[in-house]
C-alpha positions, -999 to +999 in steps of 0.1 A: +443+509-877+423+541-865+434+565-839+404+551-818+416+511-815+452+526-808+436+551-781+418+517-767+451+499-771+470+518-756+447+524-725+443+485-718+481+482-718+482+512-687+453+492-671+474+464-673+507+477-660+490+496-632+473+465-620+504+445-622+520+476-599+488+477-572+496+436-569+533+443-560+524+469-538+498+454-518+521+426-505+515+416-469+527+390-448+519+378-409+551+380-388+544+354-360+570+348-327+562+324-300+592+334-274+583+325-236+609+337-212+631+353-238+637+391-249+630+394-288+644+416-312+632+413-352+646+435-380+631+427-412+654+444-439+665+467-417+637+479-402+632+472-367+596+455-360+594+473-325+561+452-319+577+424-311+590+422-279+595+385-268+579+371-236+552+349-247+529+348-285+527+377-305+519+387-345+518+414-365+506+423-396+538+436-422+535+454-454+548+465-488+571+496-483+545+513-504+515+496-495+483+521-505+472+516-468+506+531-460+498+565-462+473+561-435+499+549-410+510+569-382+547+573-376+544+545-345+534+521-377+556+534-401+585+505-397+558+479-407+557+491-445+591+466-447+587+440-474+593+444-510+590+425-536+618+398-540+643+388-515+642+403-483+661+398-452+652+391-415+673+394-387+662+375-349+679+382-315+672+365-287+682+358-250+666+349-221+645+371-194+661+374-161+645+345-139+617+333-165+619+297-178+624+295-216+605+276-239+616+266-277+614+298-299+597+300-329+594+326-358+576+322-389+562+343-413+532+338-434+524+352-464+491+370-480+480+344-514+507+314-498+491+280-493+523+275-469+545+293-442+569+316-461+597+311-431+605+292-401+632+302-376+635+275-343+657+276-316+653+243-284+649+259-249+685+246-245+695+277-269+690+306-244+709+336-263+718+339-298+708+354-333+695+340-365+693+359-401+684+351-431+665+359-466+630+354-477+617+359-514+584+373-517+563+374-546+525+382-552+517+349-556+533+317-544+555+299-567+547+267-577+583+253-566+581+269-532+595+258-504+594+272-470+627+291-457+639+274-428+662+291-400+681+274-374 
């Protein structure tokens, strides 16, 4: 072997490994809340997603902690470079506005390169005040045993 196919070699392998990086880092995932007459509060691995407020249908675009597109954030956006790769945790509070009807609340969560919803959290109109938590497990593509995470 010459110093020129091990130079080549060795190059690919890099290539390879840094694109395997770039697809873990570009994770992204649509978080989704449908809460009519209710106050919402989200924390997705501990980071509060202070977009969400409650009150009617709302989404939000979250990212890798060190998405490339991160660095471009301003500190308002900051808490939405959440995810990571793996398991990952979400957190839902809930209660009801003063003096507003409540409808059913839903959360989900819908993931960049997944054919289905990566989670679902419900509550009936019945269930005014309350929390949910839970895990999620991301990965950069979907799984072929996937199932969605379901929260009640």
């Amino acid at each position: 072997m010459n110093y020129k196919t091990i130079i080549i070699s060795a190059l690919l392998g890099a290539l390879a490994t840094l694109q395997v990086l770039a697809e873990d880092t570009n994770l992204r995932a649509t978080l989704g809340v449908n809460g009519q007459g209710r106050t919402v509060e989200i924390k997705v691995n501990g980071s509060l997603i202070s977009n969400i407020k409650g009150g009617g249908s709302e989404a939000v675009q979250l990212y890798h902690k060190d998405h490339p597109w991160g660095e471009n954030f301003s500190p308002a956006r900051k808490h939405l470079l959440c995810l990571k790769k793996g398991d990952n945790t979400i957190y839902i509070a809930y209660s009801q506005k003063d003096d507003e009807d409540v409808e059913n609340l839903g959360v989900y969560i819908m993931a960049s390169g997944y054919s289905k919803t990566l989670l679902v959290a419900t509550k009936t109109k019945d269930e005014v005040t309350g929390t949910m938590s839970g895990k999620f497990v991301l990965h950069s593509k979907e799984p072929e045993d996937f199932k969605t995470e379901k929260l009640k």
